[in-house]
N, CA, C and O atoms as a Tinker XYZ file with bonds, in Angstrom:
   328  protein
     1  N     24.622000    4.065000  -39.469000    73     2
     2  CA    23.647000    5.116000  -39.248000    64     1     3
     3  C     22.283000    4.570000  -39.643000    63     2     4     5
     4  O     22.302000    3.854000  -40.644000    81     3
     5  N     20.981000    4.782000  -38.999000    73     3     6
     6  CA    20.134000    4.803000  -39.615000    64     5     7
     7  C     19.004000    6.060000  -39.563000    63     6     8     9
     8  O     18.810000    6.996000  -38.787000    81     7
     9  N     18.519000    5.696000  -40.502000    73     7    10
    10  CA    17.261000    6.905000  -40.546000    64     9    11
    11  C     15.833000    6.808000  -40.662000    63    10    12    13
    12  O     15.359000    6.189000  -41.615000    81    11
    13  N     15.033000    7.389000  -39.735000    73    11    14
    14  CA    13.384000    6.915000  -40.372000    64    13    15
    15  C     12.323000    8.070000  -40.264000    63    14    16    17
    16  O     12.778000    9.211000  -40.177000    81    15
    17  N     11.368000    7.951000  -40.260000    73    15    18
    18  CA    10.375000    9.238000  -40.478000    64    17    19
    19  C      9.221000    8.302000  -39.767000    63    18    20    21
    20  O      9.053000    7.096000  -39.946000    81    19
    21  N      8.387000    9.284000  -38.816000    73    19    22
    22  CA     8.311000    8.361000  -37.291000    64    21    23
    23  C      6.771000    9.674000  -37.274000    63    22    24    25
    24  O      6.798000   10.805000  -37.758000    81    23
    25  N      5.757000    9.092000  -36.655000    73    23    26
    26  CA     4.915000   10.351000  -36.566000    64    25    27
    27  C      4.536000   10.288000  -34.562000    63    26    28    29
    28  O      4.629000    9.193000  -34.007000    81    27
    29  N      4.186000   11.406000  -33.824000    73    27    30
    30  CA     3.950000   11.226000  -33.215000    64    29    31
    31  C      3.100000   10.135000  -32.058000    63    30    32    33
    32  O      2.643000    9.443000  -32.968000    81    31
    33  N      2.699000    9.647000  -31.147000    73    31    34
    34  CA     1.609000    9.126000  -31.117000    64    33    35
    35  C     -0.029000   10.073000  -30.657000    63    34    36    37
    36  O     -0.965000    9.512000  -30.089000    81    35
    37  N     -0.033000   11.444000  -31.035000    73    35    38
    38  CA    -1.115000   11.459000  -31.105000    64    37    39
    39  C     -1.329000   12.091000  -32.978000    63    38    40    41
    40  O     -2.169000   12.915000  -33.338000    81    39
    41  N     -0.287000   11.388000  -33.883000    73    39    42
    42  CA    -0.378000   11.609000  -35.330000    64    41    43
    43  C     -0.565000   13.318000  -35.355000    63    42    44    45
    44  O     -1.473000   13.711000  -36.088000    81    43
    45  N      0.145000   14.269000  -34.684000    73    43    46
    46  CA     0.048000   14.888000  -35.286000    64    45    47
    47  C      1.333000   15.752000  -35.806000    63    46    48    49
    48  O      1.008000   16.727000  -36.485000    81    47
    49  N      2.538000   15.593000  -35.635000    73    47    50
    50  CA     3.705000   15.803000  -36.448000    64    49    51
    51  C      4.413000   14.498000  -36.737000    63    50    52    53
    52  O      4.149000   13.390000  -36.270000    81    51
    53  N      5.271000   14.804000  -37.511000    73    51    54
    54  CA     6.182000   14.147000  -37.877000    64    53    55
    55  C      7.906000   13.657000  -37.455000    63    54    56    57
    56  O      8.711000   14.517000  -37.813000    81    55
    57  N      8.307000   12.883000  -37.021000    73    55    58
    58  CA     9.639000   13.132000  -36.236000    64    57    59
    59  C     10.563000   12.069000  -37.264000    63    58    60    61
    60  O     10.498000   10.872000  -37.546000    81    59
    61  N     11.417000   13.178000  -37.631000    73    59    62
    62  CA    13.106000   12.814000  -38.024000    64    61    63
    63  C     13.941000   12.158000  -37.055000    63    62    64    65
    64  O     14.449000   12.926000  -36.238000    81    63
    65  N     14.258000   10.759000  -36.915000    73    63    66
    66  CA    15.054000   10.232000  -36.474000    64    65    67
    67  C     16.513000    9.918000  -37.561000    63    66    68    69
    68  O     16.713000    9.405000  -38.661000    81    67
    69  N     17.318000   10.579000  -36.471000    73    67    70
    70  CA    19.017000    9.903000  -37.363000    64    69    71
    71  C     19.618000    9.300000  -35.939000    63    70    72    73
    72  O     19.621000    9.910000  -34.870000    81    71
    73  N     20.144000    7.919000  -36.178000    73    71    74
    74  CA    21.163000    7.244000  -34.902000    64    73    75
    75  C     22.287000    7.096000  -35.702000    63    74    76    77
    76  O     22.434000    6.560000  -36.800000    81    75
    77  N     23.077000    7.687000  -34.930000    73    75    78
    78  CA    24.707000    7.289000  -35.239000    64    77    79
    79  C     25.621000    6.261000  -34.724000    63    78    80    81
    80  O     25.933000    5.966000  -33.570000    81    79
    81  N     25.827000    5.984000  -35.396000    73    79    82
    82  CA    26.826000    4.841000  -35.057000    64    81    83
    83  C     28.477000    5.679000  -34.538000    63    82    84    85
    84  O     28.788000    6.835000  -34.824000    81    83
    85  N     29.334000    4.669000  -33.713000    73    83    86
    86  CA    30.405000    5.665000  -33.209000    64    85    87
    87  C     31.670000    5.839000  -34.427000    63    86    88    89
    88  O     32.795000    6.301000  -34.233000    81    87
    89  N     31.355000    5.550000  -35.144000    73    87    90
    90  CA    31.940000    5.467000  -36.220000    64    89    91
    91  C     31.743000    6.870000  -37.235000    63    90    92    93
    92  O     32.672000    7.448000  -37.799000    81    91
    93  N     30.383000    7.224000  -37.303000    73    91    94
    94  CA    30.192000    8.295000  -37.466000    64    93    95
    95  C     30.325000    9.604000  -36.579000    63    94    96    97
    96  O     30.260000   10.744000  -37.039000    81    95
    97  N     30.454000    9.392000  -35.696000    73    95    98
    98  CA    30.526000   10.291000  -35.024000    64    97    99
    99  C     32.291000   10.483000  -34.597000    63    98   100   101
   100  O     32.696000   11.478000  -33.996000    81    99
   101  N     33.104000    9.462000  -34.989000    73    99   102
   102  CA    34.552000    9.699000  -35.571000    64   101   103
   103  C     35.068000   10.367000  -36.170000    63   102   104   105
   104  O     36.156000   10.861000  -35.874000    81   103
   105  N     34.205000   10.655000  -37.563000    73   103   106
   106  CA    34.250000   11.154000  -38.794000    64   105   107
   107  C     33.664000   12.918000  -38.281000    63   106   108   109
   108  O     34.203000   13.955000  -38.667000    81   107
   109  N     32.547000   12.840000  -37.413000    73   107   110
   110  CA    32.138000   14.357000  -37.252000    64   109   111
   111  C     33.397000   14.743000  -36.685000    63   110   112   113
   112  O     34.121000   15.627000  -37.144000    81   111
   113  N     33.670000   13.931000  -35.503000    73   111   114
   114  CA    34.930000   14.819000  -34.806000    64   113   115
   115  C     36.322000   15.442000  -35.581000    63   114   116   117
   116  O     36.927000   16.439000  -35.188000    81   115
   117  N     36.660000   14.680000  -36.688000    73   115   118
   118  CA    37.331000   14.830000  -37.862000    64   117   119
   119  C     36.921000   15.971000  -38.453000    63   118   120   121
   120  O     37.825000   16.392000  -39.173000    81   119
   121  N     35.817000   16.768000  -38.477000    73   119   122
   122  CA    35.207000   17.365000  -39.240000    64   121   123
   123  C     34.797000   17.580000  -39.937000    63   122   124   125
   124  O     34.574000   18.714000  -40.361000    81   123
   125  N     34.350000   16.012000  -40.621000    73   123   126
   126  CA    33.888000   15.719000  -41.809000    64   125   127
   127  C     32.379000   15.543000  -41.262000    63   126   128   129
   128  O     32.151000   14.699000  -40.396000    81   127
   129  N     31.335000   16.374000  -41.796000    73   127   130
   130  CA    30.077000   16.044000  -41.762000    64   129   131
   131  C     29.647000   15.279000  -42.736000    63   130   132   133
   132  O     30.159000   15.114000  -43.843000    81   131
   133  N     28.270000   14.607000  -42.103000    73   131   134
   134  CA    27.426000   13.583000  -42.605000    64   133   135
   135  C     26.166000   14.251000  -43.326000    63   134   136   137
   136  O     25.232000   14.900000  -42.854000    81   135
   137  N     26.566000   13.739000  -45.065000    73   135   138
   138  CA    25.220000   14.613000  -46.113000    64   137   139
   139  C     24.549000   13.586000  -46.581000    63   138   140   141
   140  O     25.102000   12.656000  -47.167000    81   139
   141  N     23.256000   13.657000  -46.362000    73   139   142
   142  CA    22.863000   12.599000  -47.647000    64   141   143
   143  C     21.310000   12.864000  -48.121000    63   142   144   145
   144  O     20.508000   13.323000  -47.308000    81   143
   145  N     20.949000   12.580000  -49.365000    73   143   146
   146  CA    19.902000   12.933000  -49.841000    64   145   147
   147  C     18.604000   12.212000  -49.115000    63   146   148   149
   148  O     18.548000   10.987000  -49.018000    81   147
   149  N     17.450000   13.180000  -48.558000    73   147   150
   150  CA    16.257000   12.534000  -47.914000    64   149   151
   151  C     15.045000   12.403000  -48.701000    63   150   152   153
   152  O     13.909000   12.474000  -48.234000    81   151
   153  N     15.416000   12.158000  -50.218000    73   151   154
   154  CA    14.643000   12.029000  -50.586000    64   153   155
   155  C     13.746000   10.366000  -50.873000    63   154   156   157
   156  O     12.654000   10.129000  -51.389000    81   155
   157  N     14.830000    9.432000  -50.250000    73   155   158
   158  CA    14.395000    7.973000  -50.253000    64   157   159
   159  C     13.511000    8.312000  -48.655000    63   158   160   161
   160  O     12.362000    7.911000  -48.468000    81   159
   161  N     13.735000    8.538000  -48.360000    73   159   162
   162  CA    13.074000    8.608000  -46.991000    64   161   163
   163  C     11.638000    9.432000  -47.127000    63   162   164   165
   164  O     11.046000    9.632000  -46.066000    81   163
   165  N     11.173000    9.811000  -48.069000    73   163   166
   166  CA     9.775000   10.919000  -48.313000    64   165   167
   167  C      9.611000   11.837000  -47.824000    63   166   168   169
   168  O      8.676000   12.178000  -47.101000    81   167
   169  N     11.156000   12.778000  -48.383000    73   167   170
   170  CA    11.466000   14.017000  -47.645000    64   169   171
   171  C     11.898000   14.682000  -49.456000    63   170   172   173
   172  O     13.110000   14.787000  -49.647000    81   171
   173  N     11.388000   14.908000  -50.124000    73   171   174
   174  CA    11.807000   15.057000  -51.503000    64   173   175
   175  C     12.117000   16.702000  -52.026000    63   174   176   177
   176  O     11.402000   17.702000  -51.972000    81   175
   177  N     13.084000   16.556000  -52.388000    73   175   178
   178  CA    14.157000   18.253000  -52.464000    64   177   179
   179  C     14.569000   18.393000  -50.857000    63   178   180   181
   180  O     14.582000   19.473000  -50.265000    81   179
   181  N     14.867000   17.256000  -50.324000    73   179   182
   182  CA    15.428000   18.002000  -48.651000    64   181   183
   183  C     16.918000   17.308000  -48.568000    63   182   184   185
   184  O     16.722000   16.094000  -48.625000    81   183
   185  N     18.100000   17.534000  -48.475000    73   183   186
   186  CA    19.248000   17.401000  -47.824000    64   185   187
   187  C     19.328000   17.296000  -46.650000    63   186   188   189
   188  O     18.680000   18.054000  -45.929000    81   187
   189  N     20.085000   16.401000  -46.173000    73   187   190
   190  CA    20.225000   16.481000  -44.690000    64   189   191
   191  C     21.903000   17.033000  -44.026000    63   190   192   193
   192  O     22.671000   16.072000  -43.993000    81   191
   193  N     22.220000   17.681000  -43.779000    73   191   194
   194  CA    23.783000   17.955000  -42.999000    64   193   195
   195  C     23.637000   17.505000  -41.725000    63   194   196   197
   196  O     22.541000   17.352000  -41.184000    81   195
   197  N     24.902000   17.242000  -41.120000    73   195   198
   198  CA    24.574000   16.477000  -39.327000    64   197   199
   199  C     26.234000   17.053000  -39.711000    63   198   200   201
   200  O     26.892000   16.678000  -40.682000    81   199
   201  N     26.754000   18.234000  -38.474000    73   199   202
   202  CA    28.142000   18.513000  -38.343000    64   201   203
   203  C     28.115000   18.218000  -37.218000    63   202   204   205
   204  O     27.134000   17.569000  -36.857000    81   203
   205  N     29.273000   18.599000  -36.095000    73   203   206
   206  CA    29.397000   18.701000  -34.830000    64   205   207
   207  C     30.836000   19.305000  -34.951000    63   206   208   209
   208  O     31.538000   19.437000  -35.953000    81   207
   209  N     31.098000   19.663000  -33.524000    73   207   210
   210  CA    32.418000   20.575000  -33.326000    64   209   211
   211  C     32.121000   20.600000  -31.811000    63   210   212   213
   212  O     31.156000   20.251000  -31.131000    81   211
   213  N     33.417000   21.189000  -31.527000    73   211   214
   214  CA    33.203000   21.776000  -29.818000    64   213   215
   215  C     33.012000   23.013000  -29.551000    63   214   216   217
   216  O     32.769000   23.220000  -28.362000    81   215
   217  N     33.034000   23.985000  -30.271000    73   215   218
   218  CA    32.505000   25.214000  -30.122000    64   217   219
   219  C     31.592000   25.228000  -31.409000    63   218   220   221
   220  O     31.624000   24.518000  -32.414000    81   219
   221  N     30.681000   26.380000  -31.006000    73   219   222
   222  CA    29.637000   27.637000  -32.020000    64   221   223
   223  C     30.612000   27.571000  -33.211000    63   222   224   225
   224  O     30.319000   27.119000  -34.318000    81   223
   225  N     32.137000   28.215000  -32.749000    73   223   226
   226  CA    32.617000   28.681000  -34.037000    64   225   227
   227  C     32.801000   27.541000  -35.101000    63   226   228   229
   228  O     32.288000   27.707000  -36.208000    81   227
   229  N     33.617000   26.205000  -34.786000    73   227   230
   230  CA    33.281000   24.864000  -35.770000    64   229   231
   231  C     32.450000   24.337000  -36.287000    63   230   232   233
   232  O     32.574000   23.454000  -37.135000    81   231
   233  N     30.906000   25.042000  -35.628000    73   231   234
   234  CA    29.702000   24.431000  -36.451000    64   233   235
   235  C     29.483000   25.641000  -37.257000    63   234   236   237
   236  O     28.957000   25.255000  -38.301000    81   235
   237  N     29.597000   26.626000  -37.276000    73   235   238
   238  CA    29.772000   27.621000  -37.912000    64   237   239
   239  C     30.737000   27.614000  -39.483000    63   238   240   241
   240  O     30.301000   28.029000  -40.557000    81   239
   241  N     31.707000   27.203000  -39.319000    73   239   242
   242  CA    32.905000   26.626000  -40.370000    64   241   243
   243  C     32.891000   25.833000  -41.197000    63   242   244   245
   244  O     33.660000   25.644000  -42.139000    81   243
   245  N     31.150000   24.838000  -40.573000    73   243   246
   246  CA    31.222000   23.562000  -41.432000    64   245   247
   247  C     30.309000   24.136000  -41.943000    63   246   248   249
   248  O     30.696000   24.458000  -43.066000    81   247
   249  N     29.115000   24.526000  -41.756000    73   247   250
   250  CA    28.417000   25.220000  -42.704000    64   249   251
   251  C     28.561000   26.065000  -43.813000    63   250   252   253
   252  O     27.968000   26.200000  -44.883000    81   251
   253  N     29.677000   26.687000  -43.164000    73   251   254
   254  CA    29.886000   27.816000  -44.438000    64   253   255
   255  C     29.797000   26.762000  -46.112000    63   254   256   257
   256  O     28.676000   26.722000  -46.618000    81   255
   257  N     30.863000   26.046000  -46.805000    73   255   258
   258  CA    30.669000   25.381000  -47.415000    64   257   259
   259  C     29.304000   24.827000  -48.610000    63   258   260   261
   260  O     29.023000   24.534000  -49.772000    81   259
   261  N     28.990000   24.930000  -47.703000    73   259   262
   262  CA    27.749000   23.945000  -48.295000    64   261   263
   263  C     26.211000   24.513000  -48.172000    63   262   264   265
   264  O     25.146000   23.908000  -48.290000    81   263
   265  N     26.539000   26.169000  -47.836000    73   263   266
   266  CA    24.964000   26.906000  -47.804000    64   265   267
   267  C     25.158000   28.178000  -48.812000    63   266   268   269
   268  O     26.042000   28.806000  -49.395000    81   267
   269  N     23.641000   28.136000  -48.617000    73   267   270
   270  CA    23.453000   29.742000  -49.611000    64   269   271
   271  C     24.024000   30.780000  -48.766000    63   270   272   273
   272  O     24.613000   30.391000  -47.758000    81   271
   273  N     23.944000   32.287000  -49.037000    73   271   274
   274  CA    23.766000   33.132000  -48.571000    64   273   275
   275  C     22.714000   33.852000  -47.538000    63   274   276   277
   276  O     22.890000   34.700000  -46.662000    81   275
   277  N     21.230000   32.974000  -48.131000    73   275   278
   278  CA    20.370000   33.132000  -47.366000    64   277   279
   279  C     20.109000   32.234000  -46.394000    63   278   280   281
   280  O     18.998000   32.361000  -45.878000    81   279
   281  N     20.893000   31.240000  -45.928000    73   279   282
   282  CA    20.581000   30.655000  -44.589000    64   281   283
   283  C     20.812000   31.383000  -43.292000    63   282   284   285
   284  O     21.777000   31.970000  -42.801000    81   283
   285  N     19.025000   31.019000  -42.748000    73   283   286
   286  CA    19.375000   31.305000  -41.470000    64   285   287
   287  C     19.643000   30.056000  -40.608000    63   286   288   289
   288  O     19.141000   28.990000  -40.966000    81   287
   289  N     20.617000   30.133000  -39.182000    73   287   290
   290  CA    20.919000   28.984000  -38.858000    64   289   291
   291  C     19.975000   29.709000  -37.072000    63   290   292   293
   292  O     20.055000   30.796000  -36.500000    81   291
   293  N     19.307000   28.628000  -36.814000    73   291   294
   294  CA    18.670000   29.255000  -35.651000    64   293   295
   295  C     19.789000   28.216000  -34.760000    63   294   296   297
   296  O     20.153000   27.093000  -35.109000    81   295
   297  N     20.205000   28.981000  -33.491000    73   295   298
   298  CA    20.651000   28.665000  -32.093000    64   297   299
   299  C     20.243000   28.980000  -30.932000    63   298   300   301
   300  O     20.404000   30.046000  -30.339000    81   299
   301  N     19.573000   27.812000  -30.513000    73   299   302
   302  CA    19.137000   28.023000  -29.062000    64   301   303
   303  C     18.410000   29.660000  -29.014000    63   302   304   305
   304  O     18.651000   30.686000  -28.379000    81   303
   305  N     17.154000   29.150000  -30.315000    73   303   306
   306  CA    16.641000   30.559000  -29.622000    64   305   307
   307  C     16.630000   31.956000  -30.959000    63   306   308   309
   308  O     15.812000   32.660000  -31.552000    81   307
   309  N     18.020000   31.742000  -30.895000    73   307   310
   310  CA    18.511000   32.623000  -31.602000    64   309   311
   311  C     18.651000   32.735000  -32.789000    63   310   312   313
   312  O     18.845000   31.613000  -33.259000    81   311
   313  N     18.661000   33.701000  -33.750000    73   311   314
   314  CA    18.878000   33.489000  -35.553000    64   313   315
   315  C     19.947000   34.062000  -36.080000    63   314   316   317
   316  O     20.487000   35.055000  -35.593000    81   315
   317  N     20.223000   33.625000  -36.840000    73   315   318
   318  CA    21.979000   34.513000  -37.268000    64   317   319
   319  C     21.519000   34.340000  -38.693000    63   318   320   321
   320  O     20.506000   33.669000  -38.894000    81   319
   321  N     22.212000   34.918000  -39.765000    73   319   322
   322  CA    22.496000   34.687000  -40.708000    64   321   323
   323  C     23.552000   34.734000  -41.226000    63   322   324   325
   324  O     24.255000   35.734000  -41.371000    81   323
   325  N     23.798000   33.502000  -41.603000    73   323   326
   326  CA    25.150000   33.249000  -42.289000    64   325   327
   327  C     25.600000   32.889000  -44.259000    63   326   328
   328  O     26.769000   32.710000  -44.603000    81   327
């Protein structure tokens, strides 16, 4: 996997790049998501989660776990709270 922090070219946001390797993306299908702290990256107090599933409802499942009460998870648009 790698990761970098990338700014536009007319500098005015910032872009999160993550590439996966297929190896990781083995492990998502497993249902084991990918966590890791972004704070080496100059993202400091930020976590990163990367799940996947084949339906709404499996990305839904992996989250539960590992959030507050107050997350909202936006989809396509949309906001739920879970």
């Amino acid at each position: 996997m790698i990761k970098a922090i990338a700014e536009t070219k007319d500098k005015r946001r910032k872009v999160l790049i993550i590439g996966l390797e297929r190896a990781n993306w083995r492990e998502l299908a497993k249902g084991r998501p990918i966590h890791f702290n972004a704070d080496v990256m100059g993202l400091p107090g930020l976590d990163v989660l990367i799940i996947g599933g084949n339906t709404h409802e499996d990305l839904v499942a992996q989250l539960g776990p590992g959030i507050g009460p107050e997350t909202v998870v936006h989809d396509d648009g949309k906001q739920e709270r879970h």
